[in-house]
DSSP file (Angstrom, degrees, kcal/mol; ACC not computed):
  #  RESIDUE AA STRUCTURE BP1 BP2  ACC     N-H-->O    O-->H-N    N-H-->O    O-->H-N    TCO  KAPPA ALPHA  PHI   PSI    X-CA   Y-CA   Z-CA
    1    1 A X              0   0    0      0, 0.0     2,-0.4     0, 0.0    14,-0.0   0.000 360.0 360.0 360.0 138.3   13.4    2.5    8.3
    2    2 A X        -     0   0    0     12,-0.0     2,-0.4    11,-0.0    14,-0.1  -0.989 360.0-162.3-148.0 164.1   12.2   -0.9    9.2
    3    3 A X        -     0   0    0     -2,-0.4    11,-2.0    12,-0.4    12,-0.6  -0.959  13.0-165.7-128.8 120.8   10.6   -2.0   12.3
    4    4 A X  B     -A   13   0A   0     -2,-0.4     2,-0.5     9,-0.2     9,-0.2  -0.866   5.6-166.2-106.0 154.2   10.3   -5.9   13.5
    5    5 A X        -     0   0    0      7,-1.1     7,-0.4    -2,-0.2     5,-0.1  -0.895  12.9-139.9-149.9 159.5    8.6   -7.6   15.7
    6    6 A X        +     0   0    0     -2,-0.5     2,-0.3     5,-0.2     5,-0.2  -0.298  25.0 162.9 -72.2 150.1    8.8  -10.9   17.0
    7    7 A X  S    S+     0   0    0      3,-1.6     3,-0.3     0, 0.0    -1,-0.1  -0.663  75.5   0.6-159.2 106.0    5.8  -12.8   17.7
    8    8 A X  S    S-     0   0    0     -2,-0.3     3,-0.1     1,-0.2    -2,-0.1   0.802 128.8 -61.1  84.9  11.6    6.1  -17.0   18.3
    9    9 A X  S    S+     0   0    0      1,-0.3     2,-0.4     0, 0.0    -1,-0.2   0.704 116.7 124.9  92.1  13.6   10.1  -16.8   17.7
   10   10 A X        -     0   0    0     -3,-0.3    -3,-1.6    -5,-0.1     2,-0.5  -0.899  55.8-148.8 -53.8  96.0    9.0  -15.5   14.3
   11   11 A X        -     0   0    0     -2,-0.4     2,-0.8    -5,-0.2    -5,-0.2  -0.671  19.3-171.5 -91.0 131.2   10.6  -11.9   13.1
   12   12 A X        -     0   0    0     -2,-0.5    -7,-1.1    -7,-0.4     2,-0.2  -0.910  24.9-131.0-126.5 131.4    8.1  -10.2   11.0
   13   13 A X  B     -A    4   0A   0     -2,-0.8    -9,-0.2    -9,-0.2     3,-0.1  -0.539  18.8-171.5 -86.1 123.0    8.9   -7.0    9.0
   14   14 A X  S    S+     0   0    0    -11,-2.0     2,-0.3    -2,-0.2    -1,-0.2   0.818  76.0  25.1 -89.3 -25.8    5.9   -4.8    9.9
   15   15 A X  S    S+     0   0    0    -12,-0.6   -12,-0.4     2,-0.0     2,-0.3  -0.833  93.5  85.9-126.8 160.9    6.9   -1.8    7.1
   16   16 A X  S    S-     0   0    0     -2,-0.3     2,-0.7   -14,-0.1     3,-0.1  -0.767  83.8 -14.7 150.0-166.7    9.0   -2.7    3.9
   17   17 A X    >>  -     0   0    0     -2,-0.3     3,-2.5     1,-0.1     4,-1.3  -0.673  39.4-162.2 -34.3  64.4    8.6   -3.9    0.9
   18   18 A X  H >> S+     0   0    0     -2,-0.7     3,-3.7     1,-0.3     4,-0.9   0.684  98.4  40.5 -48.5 -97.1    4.7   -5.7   -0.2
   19   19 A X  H 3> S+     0   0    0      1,-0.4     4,-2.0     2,-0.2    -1,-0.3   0.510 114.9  41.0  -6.7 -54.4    6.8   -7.4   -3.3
   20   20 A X  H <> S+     0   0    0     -3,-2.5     4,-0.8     2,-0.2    -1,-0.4   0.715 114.3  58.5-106.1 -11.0    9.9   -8.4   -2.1
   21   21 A X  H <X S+     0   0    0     -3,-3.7     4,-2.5    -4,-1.3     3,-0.3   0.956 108.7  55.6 -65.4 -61.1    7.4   -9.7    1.4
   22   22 A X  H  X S+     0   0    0     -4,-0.9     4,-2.2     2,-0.2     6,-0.5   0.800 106.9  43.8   0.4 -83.1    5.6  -11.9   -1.4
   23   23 A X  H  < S+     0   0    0     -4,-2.0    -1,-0.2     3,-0.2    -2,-0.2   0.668 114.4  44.9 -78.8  -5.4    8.5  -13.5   -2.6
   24   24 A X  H  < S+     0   0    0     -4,-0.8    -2,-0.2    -3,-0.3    -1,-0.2   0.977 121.6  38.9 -89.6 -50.1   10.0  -14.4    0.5
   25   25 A X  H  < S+     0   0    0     -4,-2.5    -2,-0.2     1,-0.2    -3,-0.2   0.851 131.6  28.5 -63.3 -41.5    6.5  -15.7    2.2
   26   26 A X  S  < S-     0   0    0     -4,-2.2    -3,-0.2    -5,-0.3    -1,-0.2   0.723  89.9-137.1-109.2 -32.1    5.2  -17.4   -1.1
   27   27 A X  S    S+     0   0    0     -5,-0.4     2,-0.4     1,-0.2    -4,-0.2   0.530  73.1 102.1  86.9   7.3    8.1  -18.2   -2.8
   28   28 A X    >   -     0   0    0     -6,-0.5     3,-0.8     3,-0.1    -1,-0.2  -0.958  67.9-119.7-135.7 138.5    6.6  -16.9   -6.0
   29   29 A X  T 3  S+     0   0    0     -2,-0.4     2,-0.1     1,-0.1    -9,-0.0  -0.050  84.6  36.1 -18.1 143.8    7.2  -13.3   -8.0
   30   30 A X  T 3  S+     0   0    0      1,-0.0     2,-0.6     0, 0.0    -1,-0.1   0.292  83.3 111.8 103.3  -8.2    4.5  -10.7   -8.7
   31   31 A X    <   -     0   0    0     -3,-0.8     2,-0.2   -12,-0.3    -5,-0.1  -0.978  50.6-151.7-121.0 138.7    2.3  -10.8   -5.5
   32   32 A X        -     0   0    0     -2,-0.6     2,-0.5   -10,-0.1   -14,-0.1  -0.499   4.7-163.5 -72.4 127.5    2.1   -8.1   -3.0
   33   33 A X        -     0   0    0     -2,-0.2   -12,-0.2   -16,-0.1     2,-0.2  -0.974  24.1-155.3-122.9 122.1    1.2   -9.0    1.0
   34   34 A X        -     0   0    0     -2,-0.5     2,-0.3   -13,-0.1     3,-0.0  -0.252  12.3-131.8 -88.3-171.3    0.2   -5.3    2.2
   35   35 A X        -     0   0    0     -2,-0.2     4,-0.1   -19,-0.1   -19,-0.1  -0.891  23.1-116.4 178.2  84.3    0.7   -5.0    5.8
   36   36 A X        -     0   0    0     -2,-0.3     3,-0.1     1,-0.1     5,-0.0  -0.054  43.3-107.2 -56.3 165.2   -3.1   -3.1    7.8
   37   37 A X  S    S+     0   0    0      1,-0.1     2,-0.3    -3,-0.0    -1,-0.1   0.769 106.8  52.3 -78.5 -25.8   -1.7    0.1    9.1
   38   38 A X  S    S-     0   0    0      1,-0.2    -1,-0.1     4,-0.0    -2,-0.1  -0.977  86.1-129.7-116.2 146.5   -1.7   -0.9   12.4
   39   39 A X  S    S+     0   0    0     -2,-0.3    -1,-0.2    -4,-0.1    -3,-0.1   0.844  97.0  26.1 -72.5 -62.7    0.0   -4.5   13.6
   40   40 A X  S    S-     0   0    0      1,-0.1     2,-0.4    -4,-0.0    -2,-0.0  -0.385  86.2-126.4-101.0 155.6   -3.3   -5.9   15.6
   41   41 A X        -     0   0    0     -2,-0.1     2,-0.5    -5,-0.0    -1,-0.1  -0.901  25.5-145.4-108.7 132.2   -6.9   -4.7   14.7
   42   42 A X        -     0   0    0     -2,-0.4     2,-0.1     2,-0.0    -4,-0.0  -0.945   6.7-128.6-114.5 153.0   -8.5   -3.4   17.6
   43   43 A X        -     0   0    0     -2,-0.5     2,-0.5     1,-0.0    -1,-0.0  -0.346  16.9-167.0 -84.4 143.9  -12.1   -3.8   18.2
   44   44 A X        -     0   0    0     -2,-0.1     2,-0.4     2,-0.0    -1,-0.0  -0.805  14.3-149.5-136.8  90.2  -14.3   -0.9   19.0
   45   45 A X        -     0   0    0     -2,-0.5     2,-0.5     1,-0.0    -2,-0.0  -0.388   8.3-162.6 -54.9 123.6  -17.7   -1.8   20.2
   46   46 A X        -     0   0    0     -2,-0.4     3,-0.1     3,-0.0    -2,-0.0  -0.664  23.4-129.0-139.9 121.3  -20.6    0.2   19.7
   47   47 A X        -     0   0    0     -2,-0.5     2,-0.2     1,-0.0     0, 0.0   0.200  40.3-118.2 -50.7 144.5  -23.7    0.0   21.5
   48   48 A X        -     0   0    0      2,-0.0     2,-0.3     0, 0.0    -1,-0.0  -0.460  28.9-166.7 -54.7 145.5  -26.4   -0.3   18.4
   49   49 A X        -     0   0    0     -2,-0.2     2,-0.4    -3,-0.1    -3,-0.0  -0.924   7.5-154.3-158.8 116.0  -29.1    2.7   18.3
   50   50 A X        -     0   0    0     -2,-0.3     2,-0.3     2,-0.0    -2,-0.0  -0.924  11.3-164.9-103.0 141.9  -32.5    2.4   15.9
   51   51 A X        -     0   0    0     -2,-0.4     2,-0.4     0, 0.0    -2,-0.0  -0.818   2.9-155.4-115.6 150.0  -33.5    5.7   15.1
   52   52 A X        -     0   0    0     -2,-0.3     2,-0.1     1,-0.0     3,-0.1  -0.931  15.1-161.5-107.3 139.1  -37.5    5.9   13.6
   53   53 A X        -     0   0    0     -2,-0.4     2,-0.4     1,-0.1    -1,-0.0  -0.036  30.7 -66.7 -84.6-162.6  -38.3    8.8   11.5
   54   54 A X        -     0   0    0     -2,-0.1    -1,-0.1     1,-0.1     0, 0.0  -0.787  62.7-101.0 -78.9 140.8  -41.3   10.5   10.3
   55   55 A X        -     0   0    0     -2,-0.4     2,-0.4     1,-0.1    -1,-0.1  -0.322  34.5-126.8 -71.7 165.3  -43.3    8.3    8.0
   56   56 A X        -     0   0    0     -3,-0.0     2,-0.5     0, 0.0    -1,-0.1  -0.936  21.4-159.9-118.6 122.5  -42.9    9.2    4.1
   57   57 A X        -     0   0    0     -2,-0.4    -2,-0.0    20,-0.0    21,-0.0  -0.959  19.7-119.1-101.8 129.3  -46.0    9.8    2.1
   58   58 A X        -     0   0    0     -2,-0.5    16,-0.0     1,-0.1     0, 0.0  -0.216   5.3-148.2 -66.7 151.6  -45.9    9.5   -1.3
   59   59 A X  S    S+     0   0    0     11,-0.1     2,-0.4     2,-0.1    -1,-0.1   0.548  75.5  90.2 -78.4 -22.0  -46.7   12.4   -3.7
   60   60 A X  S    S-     0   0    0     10,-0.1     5,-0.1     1,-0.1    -2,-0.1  -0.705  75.5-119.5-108.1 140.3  -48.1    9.7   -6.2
   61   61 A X     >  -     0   0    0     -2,-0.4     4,-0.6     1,-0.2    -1,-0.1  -0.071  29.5-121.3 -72.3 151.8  -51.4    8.1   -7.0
   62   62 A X  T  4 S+     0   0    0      2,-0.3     3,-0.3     1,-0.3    -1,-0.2   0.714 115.9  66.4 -80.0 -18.3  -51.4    4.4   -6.6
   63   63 A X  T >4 S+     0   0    0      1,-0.2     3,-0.7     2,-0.1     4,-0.3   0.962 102.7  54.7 -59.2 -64.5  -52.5    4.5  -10.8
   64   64 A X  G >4 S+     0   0    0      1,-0.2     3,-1.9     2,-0.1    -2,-0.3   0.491  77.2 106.1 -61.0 -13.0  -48.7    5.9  -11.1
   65   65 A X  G 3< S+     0   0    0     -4,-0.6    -1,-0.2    -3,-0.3    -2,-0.1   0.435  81.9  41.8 -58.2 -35.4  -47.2    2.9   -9.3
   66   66 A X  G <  S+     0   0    0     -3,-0.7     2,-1.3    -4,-0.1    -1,-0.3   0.542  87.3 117.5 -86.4 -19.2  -45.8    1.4  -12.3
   67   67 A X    X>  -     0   0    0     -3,-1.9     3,-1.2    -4,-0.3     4,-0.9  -0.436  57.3-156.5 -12.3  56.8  -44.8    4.5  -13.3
   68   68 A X  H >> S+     0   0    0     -2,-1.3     4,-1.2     2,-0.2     3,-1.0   0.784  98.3  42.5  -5.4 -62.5  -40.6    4.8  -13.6
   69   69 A X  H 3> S+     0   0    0      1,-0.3     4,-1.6     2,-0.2    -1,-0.2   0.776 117.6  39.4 -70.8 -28.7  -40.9    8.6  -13.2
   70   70 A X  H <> S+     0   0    0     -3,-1.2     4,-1.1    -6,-0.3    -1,-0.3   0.708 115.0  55.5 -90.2  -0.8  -43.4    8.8  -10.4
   71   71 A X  H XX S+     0   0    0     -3,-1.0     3,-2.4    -4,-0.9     4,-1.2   0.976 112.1  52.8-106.9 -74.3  -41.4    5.5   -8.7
   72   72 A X  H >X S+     0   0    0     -4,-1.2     4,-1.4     1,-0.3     3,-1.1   0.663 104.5  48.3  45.7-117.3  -38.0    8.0   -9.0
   73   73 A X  H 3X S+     0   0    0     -4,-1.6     4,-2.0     2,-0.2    -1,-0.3   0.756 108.8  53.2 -56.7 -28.4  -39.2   10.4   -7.6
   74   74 A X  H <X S+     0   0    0     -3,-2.4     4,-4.0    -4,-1.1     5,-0.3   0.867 112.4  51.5 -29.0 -48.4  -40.5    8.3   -4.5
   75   75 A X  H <X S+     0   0    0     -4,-1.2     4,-2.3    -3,-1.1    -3,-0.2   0.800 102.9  47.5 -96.0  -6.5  -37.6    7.3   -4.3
   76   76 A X  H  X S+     0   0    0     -4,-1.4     4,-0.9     2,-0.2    -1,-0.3   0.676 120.0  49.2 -71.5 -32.7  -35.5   10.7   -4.3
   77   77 A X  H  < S+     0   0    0     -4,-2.0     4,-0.4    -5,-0.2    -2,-0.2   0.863 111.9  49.7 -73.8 -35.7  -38.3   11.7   -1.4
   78   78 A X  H  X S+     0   0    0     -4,-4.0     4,-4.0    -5,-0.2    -2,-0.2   0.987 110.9  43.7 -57.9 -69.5  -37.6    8.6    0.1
   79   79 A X  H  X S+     0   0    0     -4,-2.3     4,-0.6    -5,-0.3    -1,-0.2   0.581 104.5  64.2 -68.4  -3.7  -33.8    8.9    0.2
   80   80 A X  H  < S+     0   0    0     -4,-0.9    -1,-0.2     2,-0.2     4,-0.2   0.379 104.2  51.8 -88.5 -13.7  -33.7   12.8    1.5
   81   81 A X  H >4 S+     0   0    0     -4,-0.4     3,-1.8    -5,-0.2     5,-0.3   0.937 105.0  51.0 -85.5 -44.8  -35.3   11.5    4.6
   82   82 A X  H >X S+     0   0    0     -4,-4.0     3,-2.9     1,-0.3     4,-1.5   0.888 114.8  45.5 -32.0 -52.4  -32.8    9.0    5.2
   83   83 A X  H 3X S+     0   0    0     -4,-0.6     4,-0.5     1,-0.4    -1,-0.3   0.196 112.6  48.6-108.0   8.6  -30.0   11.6    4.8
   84   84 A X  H <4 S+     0   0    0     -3,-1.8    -1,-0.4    -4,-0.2    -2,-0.2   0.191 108.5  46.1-117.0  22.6  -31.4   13.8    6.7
   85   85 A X  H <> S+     0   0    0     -3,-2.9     4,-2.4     3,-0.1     3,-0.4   0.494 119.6  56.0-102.6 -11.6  -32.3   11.5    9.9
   86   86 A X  H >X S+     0   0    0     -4,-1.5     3,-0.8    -5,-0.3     4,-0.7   0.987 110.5  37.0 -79.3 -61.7  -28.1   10.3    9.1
   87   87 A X  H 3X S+     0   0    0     -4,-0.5     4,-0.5     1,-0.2    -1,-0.2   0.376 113.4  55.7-106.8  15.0  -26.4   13.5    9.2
   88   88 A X  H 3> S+     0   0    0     -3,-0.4     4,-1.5     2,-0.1    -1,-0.2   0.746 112.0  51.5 -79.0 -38.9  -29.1   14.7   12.5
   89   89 A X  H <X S+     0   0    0     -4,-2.4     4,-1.1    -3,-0.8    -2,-0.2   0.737 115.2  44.8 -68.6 -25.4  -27.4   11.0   14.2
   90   90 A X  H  X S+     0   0    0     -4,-0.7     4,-1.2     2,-0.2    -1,-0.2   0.798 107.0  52.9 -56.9 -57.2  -24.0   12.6   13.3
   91   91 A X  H  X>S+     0   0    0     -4,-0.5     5,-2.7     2,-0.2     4,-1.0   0.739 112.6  44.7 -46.8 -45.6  -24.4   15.9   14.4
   92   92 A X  H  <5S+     0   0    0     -4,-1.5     3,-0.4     3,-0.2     5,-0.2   0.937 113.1  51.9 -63.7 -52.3  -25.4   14.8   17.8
   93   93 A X  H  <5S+     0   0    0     -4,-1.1    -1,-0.2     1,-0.2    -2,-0.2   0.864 109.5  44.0 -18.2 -76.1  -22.9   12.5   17.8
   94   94 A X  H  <5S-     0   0    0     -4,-1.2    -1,-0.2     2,-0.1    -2,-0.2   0.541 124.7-114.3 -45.0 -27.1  -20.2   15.1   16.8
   95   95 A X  T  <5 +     0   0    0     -4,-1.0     2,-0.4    -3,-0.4    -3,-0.2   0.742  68.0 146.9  57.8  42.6  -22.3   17.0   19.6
   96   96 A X      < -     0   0    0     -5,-2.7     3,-0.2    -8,-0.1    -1,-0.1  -0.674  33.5-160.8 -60.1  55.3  -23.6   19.6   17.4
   97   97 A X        +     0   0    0     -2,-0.4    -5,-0.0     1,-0.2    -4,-0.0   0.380  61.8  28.2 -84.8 155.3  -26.8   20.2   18.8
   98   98 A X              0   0    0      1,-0.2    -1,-0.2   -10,-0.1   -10,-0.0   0.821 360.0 360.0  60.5  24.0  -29.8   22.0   16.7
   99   99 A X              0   0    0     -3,-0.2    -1,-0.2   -11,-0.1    -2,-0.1   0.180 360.0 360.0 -64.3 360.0  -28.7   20.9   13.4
């Protein structure tokens, strides 16, 4: 099935062929034009929201700081707080409460 639609006295194949759209737009072989799934992109504003967390203390002595292993692990303590203030902003979202 293929669907057109005019736009500027222009017919423009919205589904078909990426190849054979190529060589007819480019004139050249071997390049694809893919086609977004929908014709216009529509914008979806969304109001911004900073969330603060609970401060992260490190487990490690300020001697270990150069440390790889003790840095690591900072930074695995670090990133389980992130991911769990992201998927509490999700839930709520979703309007799961008491996650």
């Amino acid at each position: 099935m293929r669907t057109w639609v005019a736009s500027r006295g222009v017919c423009t194949s919205i589904m078909g062929n990426a190849y054979g759209r190529g060589e007819r737009w480019l004139r050249r072989s071997g390049i694809p034009i893919p086609l977004p799934a929908h014709v216009v992109a529509i914008p979806h504003l969304v109001p911004w929201r900073f969330v603060f967390g609970a401060p992260v203390s490190p487990r490690v002595a300020a001697q270990n700081a150069n440390d790889h292993i003790a840095a690591r692990c900072v930074r695995r303590e670090v990133e389980g707080a992130l991911h769990e203030i992201i998927e509490a902003e999700l839930a709520e979202r979703a309007g799961i409460h008491g996650v």
